[in-house]
Structures are given as structure tokens and as C-alpha cells.
N, C-alpha and C positions, 0 to 999 in steps of 0.2 A: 258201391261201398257205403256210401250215404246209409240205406236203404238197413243197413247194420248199426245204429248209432246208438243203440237200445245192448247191445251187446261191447260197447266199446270196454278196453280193458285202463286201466291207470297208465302205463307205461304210451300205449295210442295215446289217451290225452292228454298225459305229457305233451309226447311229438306235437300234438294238435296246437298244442299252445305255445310250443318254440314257432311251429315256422308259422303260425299268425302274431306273433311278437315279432316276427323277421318282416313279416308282410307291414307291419304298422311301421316299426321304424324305415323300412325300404321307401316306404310312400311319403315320406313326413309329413304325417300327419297326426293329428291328435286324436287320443282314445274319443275324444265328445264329438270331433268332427265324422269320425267314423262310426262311431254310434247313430250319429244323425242319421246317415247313410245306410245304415241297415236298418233303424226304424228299432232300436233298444236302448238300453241307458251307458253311462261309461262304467260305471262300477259292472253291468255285465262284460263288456267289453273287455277290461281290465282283469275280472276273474277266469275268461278263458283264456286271455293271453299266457297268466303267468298261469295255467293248469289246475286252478282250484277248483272252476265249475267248467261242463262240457254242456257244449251248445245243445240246444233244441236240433230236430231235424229241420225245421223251418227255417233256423236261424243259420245253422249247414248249409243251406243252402243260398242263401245270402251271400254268406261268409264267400262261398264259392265264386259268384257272379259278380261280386263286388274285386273280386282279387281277383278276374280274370282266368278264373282257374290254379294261379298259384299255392294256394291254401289247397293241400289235399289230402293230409294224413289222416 
């Protein structure tokens, strides 16, 4: 699915940004601390959360590794 990220539609990155906005409050943790973590800033962090901007493939896959796989939409 990753591998499609180039085709993502608005409504997918909606979804994309609820459940990594579930994934950040589930871990409590902060947008800067998980920024760290994926090696991006918080303001990205924060703009895919709430669905404005949609990740890089590279940072997909971050996303992924870092959430254990729960982040999948």
C-alpha cells in the first residue's frame, strides 16, 4: 500500500491523520518528542496529524516502524 502514496486520495489522508492523531495521543507523547523519533520537525508532525499535509514515502515508513505497524491507512 505504501508503495501507492503518490496516488493517495483526500479522504485516505484524512483516515491517515486520524489514526496517527490516535497513535500520538495513545503513546503520550508529544508531537516534538515523536518528531525526534522519526528524524522531522513538529509542525510536520502536527500537519499530518490533523490531515493538512500527507507524508513522504520515507516518512510512511517511519510512521510505520515507529507505531509498530499501527499506523496503516
Amino acid at each position: 500500500m505504501l508503495d501507492f502514496i503518490d496516488g493517495v486520495t483526500n479522504s485516505t489522508l484524512l483516515r491517515f491523520g486520524m489514526n496517527f492523531r490516535d497513535f500520538i495521543s495513545q503513546t503520550e507523547r508529544t508531537h516534538d518528542q515523536i518528531a525526534q523519533q522519526l528524524g522531522c520537525s513538529r509542525a510536520t508532525i502536527t500537519s499530518i496529524a490533523i490531515g493538512r499535509r500527507k507524508p513522504s514515502l520515507s516518512l510512511c515508513r517511519r510512521i510505520l516502524i515507529c507505531s509498530g505497524g499501527q499506523v496503516t491507512a
